[in-house]
PAZAPA-4460 file (N, C-alpha, C; in steps of 0.05 Angstrom, whole numbers, plus 32768, in hexadecimal, padded with zeros to 4 digits):
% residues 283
    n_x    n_y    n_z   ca_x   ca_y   ca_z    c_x    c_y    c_z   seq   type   mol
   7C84   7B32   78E3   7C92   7B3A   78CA   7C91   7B58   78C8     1      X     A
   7CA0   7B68   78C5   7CA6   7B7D   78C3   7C97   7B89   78A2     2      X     A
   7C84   7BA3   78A1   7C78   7BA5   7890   7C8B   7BB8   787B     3      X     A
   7C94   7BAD   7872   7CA2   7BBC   7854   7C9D   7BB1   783C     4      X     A
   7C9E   7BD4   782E   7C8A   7BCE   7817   7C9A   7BBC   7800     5      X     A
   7CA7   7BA8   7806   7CB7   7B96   77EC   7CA9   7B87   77D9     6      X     A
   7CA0   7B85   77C2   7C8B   7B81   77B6   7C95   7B54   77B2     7      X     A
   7CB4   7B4F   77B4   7CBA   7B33   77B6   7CBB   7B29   77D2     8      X     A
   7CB0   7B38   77E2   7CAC   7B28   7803   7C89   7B21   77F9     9      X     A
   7C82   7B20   77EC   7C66   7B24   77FA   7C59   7B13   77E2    10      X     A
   7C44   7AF4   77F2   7C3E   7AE4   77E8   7C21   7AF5   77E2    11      X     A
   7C18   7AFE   77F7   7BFD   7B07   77FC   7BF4   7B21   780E    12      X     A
   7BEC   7B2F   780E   7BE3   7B41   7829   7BDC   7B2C   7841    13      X     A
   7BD5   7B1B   783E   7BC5   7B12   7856   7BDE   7AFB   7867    14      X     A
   7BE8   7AFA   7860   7C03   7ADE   7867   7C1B   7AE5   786B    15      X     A
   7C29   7ACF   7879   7C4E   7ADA   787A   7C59   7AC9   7864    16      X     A
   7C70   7AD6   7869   7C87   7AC6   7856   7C92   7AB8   7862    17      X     A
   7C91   7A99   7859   7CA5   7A8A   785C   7CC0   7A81   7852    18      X     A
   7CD5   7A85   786D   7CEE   7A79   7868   7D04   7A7B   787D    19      X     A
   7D13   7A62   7883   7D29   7A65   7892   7D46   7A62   7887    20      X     A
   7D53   7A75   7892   7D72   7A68   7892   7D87   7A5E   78A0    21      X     A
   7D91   7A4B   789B   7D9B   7A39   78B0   7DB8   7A35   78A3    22      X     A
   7DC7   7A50   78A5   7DE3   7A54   789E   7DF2   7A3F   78A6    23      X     A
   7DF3   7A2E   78BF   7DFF   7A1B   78C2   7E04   7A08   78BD    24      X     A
   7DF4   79FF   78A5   7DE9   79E3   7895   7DF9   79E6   787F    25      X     A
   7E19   79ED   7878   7E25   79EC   7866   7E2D   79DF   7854    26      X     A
   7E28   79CA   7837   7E2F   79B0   7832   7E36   79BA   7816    27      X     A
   7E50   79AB   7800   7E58   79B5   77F2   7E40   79A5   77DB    28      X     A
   7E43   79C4   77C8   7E2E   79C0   77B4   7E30   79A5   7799    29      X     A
   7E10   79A5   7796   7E17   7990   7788   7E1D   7997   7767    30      X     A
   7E26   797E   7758   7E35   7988   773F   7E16   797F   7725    31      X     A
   7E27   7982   7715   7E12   797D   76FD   7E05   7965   7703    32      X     A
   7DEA   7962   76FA   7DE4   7949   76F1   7DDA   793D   770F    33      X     A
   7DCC   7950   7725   7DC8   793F   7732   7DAC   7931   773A    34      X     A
   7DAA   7922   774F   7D91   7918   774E   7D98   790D   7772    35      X     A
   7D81   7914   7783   7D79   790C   779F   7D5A   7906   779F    36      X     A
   7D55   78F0   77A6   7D41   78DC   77AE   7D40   78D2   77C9    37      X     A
   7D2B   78D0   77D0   7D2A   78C7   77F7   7D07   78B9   77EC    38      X     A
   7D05   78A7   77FF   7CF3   789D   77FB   7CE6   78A1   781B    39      X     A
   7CF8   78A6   7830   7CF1   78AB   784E   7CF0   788D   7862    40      X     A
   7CF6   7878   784D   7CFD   785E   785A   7D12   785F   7877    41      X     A
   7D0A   7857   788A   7D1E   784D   789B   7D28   7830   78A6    42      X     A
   7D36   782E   78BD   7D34   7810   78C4   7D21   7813   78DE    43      X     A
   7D22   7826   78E1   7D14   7827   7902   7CFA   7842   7908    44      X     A
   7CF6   783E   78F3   7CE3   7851   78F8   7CEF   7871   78FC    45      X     A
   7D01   787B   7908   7D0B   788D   7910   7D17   78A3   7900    46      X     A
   7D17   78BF   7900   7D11   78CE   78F3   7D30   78DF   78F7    47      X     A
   7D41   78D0   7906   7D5F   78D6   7904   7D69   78C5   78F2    48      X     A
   7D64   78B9   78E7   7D65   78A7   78D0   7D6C   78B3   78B2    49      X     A
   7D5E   78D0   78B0   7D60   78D3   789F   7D70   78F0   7897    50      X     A
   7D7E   78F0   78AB   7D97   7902   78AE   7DB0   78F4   78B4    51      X     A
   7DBA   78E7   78A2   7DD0   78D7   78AB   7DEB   78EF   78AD    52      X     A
   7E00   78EA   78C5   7E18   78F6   78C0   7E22   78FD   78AB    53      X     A
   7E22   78E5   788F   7E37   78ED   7879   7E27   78FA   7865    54      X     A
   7E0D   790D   7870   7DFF   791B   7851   7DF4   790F   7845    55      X     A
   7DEA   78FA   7839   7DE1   78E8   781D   7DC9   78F1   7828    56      X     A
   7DB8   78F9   7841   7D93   78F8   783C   7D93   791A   7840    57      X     A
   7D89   7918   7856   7D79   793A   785D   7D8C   7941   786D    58      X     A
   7D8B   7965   786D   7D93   7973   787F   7D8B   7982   7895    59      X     A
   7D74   797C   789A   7D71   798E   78A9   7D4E   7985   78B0    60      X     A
   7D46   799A   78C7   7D2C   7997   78C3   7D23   79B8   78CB    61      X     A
   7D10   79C9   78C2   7D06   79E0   78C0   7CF7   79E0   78DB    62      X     A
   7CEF   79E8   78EF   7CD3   79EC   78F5   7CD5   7A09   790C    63      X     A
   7CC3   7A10   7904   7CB9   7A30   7913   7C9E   7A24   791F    64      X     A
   7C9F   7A27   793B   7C7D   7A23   7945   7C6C   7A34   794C    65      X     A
   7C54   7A35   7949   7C42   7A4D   7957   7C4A   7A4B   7971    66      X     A
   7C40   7A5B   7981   7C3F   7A5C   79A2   7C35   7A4F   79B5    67      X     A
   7C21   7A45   79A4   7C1A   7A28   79BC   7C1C   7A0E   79B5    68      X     A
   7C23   7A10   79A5   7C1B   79EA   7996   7C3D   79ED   7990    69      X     A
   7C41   79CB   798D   7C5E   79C5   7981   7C58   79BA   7969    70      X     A
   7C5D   79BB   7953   7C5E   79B0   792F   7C6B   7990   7938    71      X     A
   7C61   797E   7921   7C64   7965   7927   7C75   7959   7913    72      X     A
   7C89   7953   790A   7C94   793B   78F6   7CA4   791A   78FB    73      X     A
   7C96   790D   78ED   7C9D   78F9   78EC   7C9D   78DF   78E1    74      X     A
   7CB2   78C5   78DE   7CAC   78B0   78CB   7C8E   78A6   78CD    75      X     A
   7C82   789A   78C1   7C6B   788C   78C6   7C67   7871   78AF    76      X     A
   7C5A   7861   78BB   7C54   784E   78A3   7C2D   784E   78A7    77      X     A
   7C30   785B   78AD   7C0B   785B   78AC   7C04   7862   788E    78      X     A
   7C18   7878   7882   7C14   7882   786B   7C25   7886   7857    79      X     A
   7C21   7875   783C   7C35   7871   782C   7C36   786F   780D    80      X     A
   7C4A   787A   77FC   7C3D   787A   77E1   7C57   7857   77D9    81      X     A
   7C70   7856   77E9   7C7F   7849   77DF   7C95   7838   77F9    82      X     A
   7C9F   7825   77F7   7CA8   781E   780C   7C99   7819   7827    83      X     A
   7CA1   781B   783D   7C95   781B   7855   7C8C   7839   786C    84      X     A
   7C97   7844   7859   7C9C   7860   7870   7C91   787B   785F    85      X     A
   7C86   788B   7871   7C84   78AA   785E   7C90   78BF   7877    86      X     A
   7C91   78DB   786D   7C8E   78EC   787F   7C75   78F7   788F    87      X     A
   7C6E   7900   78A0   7C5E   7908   78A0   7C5D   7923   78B8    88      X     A
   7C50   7932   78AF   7C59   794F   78B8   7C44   795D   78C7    89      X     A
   7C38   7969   78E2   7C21   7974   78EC   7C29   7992   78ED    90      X     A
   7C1B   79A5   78DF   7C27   79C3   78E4   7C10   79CA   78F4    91      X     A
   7C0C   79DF   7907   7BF8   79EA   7917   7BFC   7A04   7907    92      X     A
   7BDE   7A10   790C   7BDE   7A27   7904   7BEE   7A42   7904    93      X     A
   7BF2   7A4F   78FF   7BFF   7A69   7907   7BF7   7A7A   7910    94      X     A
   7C00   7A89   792B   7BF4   7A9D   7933   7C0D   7AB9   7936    95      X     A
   7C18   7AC6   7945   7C28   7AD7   7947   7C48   7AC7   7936    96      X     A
   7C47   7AAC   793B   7C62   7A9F   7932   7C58   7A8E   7914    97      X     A
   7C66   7A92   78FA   7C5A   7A80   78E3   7C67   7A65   78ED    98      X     A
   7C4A   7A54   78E2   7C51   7A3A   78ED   7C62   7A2B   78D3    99      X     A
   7C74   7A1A   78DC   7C80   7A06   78C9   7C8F   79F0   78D1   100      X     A
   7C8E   79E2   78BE   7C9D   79BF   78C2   7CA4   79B5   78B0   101      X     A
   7CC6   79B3   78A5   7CC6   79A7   7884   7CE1   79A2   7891   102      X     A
   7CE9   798B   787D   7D02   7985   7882   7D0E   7990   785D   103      X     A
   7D1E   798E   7861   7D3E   79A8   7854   7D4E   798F   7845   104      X     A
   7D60   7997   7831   7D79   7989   781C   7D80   79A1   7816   105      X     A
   7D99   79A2   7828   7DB4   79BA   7816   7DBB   79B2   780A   106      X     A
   7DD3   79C0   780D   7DEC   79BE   77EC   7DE4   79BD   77D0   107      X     A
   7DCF   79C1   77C6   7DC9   79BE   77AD   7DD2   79D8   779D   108      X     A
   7DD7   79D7   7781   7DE6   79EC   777B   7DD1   79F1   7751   109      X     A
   7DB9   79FA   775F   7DA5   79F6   7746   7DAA   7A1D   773A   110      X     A
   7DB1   7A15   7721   7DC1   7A34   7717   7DB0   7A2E   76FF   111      X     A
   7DB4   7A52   76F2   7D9D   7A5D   76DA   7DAC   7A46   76C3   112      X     A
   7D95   7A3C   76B3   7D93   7A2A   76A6   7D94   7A0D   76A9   113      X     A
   7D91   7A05   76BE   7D8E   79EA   76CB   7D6F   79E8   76CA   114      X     A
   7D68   79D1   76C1   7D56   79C1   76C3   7D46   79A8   76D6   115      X     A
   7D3A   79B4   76E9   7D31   79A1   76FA   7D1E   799E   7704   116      X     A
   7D1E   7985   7710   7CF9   7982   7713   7CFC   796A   772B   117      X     A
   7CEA   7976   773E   7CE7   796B   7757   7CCB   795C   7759   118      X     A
   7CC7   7946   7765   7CA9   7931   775B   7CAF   7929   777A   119      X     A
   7C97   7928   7786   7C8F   791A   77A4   7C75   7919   779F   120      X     A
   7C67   7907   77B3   7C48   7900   77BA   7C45   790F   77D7   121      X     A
   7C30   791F   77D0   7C22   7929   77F0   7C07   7918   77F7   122      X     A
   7C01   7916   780C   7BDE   7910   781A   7BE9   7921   782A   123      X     A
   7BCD   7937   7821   7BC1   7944   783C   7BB1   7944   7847   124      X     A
   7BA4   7942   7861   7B8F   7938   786A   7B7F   794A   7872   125      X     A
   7B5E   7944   7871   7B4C   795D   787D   7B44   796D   7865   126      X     A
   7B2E   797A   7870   7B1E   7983   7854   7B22   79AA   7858   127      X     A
   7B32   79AF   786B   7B2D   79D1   7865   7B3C   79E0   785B   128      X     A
   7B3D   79F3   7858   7B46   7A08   783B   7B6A   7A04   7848   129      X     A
   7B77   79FE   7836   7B97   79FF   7829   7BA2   7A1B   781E   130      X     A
   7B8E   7A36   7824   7B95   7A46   7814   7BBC   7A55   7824   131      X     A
   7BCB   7A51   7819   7BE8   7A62   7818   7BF1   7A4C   782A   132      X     A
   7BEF   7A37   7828   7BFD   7A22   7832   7C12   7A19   781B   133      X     A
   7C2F   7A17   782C   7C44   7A13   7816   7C58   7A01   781F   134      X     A
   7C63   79F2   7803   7C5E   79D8   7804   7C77   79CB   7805   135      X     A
   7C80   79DB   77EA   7CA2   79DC   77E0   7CB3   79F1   77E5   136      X     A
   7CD0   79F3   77E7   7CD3   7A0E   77E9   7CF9   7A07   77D5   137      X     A
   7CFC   7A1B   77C5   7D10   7A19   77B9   7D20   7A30   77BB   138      X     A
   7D3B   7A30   77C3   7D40   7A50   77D0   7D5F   7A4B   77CD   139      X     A
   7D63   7A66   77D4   7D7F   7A76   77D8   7D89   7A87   77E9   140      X     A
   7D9D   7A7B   77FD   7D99   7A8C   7810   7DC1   7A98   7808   141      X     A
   7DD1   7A91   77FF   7DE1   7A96   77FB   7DE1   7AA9   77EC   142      X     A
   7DD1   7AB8   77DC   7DCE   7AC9   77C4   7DC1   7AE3   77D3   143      X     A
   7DB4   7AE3   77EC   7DB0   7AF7   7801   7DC8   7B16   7803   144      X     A
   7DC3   7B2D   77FB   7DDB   7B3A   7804   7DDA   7B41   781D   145      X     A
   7DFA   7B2E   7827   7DF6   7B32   7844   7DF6   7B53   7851   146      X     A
   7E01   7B5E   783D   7E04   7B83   784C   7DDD   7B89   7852   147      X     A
   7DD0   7B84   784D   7DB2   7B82   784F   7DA9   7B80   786D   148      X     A
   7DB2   7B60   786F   7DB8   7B51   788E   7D93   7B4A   788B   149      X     A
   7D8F   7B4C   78A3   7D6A   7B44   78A3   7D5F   7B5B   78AB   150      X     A
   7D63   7B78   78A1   7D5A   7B85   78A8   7D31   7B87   78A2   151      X     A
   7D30   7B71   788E   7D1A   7B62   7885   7D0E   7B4B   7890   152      X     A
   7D1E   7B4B   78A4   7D13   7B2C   78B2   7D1F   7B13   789F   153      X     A
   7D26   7B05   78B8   7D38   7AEF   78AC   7D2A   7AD8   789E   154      X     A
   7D15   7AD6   789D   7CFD   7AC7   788D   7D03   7ACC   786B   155      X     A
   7D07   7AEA   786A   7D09   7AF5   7844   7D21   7AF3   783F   156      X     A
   7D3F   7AE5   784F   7D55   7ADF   7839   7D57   7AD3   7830   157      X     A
   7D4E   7ABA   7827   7D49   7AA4   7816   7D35   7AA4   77FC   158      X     A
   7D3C   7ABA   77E5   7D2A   7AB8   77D2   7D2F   7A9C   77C7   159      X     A
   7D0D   7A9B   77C5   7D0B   7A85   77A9   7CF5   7A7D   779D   160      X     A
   7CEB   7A67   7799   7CCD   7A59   7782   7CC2   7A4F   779A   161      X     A
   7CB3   7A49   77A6   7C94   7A35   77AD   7C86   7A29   77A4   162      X     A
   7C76   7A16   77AF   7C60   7A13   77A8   7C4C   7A0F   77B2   163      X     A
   7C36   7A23   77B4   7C21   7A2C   77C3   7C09   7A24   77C1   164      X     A
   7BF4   7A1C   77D7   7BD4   7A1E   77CE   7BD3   7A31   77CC   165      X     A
   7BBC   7A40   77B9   7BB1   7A55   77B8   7B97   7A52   77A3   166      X     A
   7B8F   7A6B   779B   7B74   7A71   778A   7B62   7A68   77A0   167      X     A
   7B5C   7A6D   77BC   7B41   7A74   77C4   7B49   7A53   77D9   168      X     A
   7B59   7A44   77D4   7B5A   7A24   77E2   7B73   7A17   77D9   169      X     A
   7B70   7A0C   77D0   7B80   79F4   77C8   7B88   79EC   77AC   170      X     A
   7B8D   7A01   779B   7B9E   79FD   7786   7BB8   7A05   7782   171      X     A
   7BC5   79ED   778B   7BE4   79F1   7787   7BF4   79F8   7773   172      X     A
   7C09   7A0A   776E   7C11   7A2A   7762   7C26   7A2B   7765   173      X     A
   7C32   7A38   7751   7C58   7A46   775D   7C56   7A5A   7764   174      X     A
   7C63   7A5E   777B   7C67   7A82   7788   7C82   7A84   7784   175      X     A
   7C80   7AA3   7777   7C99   7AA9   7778   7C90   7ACF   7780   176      X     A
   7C8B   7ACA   779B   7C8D   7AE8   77A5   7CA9   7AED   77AE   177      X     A
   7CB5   7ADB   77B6   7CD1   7AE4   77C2   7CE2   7AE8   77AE   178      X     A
   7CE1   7AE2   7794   7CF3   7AE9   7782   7CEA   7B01   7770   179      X     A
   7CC9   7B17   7779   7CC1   7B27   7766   7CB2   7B1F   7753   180      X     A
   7CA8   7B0B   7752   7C8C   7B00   773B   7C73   7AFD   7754   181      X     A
   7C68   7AF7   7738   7C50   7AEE   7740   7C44   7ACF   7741   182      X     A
   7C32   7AC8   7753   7C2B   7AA9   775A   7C2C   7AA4   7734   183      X     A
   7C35   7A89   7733   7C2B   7A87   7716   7C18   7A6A   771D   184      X     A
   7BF5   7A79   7725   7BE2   7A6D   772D   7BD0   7A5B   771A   185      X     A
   7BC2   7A41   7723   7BA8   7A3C   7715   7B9A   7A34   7725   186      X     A
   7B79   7A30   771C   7B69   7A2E   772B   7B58   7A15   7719   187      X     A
   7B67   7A05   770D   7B57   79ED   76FE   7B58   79D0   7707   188      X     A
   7B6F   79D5   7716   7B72   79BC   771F   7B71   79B5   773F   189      X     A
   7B5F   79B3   7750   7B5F   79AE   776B   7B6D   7999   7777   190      X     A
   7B7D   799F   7790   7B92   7988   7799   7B7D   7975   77A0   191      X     A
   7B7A   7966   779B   7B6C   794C   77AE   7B7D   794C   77D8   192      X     A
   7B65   7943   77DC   7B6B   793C   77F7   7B5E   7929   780B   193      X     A
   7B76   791A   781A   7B6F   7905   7824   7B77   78EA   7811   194      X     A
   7B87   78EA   7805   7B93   78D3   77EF   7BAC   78DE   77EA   195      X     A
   7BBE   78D0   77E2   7BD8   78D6   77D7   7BD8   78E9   77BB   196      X     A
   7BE8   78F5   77B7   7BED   7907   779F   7BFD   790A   7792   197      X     A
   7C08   7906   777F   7C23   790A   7765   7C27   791E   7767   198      X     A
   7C42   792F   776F   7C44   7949   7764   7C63   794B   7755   199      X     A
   7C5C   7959   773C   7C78   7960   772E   7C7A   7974   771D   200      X     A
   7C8E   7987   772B   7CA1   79A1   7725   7CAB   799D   7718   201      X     A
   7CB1   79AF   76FA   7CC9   79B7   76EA   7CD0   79CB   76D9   202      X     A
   7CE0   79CA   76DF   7CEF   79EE   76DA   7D05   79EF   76CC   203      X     A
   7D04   7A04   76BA   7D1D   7A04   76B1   7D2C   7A20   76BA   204      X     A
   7D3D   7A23   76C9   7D42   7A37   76D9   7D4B   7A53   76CD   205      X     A
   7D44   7A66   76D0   7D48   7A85   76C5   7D44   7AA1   76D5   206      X     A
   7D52   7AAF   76D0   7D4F   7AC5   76E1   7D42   7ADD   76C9   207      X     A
   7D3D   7AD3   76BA   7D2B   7AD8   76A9   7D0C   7AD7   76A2   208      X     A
   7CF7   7AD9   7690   7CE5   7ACD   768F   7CE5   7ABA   7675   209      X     A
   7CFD   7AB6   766B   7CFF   7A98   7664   7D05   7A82   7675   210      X     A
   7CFD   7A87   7687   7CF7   7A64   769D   7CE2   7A63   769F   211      X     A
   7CE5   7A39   7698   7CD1   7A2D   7694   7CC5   7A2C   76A9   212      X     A
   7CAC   7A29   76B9   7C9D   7A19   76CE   7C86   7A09   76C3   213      X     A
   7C87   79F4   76C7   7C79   79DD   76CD   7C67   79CC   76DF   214      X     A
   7C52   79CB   76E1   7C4E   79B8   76FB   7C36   79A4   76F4   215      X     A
   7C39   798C   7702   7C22   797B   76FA   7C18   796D   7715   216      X     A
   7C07   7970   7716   7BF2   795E   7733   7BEA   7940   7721   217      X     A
   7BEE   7929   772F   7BE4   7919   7723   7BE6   7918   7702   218      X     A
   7C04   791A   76FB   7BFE   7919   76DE   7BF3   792C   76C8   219      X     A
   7BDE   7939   76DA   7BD6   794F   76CB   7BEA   7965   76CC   220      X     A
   7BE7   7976   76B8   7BFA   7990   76B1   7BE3   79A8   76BE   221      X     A
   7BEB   79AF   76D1   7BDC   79C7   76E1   7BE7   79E9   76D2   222      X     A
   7C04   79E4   76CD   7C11   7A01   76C8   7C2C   79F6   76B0   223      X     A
   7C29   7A0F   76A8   7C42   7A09   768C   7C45   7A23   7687   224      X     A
   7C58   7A2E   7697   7C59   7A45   768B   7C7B   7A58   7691   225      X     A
   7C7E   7A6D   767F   7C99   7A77   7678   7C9B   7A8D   768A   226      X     A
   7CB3   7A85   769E   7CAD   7AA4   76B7   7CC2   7AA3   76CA   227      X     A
   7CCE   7AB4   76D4   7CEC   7AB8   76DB   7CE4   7AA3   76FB   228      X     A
   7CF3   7A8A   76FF   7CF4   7A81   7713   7D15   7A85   7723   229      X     A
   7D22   7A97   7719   7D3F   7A99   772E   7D46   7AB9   773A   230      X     A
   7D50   7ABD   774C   7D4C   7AD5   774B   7D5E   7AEF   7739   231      X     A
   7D54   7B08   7737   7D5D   7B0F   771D   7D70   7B27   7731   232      X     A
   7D86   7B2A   7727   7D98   7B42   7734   7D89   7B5F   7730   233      X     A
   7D83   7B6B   7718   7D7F   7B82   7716   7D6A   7B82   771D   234      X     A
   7D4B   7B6C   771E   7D36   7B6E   772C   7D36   7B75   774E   235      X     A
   7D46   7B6F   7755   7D53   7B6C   776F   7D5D   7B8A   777C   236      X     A
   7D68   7B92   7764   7D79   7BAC   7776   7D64   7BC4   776A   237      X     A
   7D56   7BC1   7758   7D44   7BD0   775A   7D2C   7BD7   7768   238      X     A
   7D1C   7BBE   7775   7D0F   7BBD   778A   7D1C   7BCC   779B   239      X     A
   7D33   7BC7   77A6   7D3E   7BCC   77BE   7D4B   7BEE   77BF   240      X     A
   7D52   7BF3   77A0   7D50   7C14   77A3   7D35   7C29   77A6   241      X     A
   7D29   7C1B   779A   7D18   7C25   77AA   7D03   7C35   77BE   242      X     A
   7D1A   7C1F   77CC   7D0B   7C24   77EA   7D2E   7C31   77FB   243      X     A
   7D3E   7C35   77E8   7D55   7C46   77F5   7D66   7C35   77F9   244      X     A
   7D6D   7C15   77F7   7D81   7C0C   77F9   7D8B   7BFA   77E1   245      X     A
   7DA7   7BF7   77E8   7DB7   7BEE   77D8   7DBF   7BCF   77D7   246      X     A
   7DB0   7BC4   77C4   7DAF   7BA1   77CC   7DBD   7B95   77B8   247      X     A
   7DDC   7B82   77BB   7DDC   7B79   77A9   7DD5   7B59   77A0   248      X     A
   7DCF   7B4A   7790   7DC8   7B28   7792   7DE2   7B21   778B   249      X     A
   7DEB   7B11   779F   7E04   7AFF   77A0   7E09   7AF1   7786   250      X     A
   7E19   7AF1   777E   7E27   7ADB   7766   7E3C   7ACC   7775   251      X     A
   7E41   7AAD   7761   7E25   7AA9   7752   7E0F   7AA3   7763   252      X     A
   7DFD   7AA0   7756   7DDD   7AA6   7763   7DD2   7A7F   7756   253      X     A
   7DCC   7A73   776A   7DBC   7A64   7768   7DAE   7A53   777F   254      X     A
   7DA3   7A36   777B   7D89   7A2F   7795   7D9D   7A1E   77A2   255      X     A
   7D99   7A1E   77B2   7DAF   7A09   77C7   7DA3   79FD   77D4   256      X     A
   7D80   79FD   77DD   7D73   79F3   77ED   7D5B   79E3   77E7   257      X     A
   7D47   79CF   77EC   7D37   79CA   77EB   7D21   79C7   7802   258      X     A
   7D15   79D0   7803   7D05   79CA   7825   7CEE   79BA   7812   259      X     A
   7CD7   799F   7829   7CBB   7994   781C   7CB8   7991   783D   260      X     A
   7C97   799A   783B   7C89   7998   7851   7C74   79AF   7854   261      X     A
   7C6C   79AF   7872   7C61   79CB   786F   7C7B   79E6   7874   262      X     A
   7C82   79EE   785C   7C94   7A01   785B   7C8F   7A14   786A   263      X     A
   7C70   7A1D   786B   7C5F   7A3A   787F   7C46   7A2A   787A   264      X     A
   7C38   7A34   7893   7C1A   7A2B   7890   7C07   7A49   78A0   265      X     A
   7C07   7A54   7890   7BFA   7A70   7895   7BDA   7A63   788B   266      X     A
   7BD6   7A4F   788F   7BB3   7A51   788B   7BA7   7A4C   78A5   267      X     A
   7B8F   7A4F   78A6   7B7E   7A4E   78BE   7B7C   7A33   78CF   268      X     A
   7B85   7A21   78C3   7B84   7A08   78D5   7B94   79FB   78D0   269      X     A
   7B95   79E2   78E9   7BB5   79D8   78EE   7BB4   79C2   78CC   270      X     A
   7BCD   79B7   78CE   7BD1   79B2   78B2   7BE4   7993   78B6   271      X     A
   7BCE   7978   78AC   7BE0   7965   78B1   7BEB   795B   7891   272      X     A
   7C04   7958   788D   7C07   7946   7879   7C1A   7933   786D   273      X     A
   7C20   7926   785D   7C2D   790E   7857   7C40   7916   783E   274      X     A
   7C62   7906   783A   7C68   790F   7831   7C77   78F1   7821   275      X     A
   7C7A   78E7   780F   7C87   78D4   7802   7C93   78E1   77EB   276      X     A
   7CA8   78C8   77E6   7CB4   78BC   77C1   7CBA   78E0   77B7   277      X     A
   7CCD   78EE   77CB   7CD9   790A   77C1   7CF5   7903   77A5   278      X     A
   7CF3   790B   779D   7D0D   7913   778E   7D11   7935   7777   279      X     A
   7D27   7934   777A   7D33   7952   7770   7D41   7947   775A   280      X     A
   7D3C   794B   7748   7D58   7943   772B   7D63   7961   771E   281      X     A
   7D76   7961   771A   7D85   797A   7710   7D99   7975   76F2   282      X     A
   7D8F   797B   76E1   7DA4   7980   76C8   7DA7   798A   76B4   283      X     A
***
């Protein structure tokens, strides 16, 4: 990663940023009122299954590998919150290459003042530190000004929200370094691990700091709080003057993507985990 001083590239001093773009994955956006659910069921076990030709599941699958190991995904029924089947995802550590493995849903078309909230079950397995392991990733890569290009590395055109371990391990968090905030962190509620987990996101979307964020582990309310989750134009071109250039944020500006998995796994050890009962609702 190329070291420039952009204060929305940067989750941490010590970590990269995660993100890909995969311009080729074009699918027309979705309209008001929507809602995608996958439960990861197949008939055959098989993990082409869940990319069908006509669009209705996933698009894609993410993965960047370190240099010696290959990242693992796949159906399984060993582990399950619902149905017969989960995902299940092996990231290896990172070393010169950030490691990742998540599968992707384009076309979504989540704009300032939409309301939405994304709920899946994780198991992660193994007892060592989770710290900047990330999980969710909600982004924009269309809103990128292409006159820019990647002179930033093609990882930072996709601003958007996360959601990150952090505070020292394993308290899962919204990042929003790529959009110019800050983690909006806690440290009260520890992810459990080695058992299945509830997780549910909701937001009410703003390029403001009247957006809502929300999140609950298990029911519990971890975070509630009022803070710009979209990215903001004039926050944007001001960063970017700067440092001497001229950036503008595409209109209209909104999330088109969803990635779940290990989005980046910049922590010290390899990272297995499970993924069930996803859904995105938008309205």
């Amino acid at each position: 990663m190329k070291n420039y001083k952009i204060l929305f590239f940067v989750i941490s001093s010590s970590i990269f940023v995660a993100c890909g773009t995969d311009d080729n994955n074009t699918e027309e956006p979705t309209t008001e009122n929507f809602i995608f659910e996958d439960g990861f069921e197949t008939q055959n076990d098989l993990l082409d299954e869940l990319f069908p030709s006509n669009g209705t599941r996933w698009s894609t699958i993410q993965q960047t590998d370190p240099s010696n190991a290959i990242n693992e995904i796949s159906i399984t029924n060993a582990e399950f919150t619902e149905g017969q089947n989960a995902l299940r995802f092996l990231a290896y550590q990172s070393d010169s290459q950030l490691s990742k493995i998540d599968i992707e849903k384009n076309g979504l078309n989540i704009k300032s003042g939409d309301e939405v909230t994304i709920t899946t079950d994780f198991y992660i397995t193994g007892t060592e530190s989770l710290e900047n392991l990330l999980l969710i990733d909600l982004e924009c890569c269309s809103c990128w000004d292409p006159s820019v290009g990647d002179n930033y590395g093609s990882e930072n055109q996709c601003p958007g929200v996360r959601l990150i371990m952090s505070g020292g391990n394993d308290y899962l968090s919204i990042e929003r370094g790529k959009i110019s905030g800050t983690t909006l962190q806690q440290t009260n509620f520890a992810f459990p691990r080695n058992q299945w987990v509830s997780v549910q996101w909701e937001m009410t979307m703003s390029d403001t700091e009247n957006g809502l964020n929300r999140l609950l582990i298990n029911g519990t309310e971890v975070i509630n709080e009022s803070a710009m989750n979209m990215p903001n134009a004039q926050i944007f071109s001001d960063v970017f003057t700067n440092q001497g250039i001229d950036f503008t944020l595409q209109e209209p500006t909104f999330y088109e993507r969803v990635q779940i998995g290990a989005t980046a796994n910049p922590t010290a050890g390899n990272i297995e985990l499970f993924v069930d009962n996803f859904s995105i609702k938008v309205e």
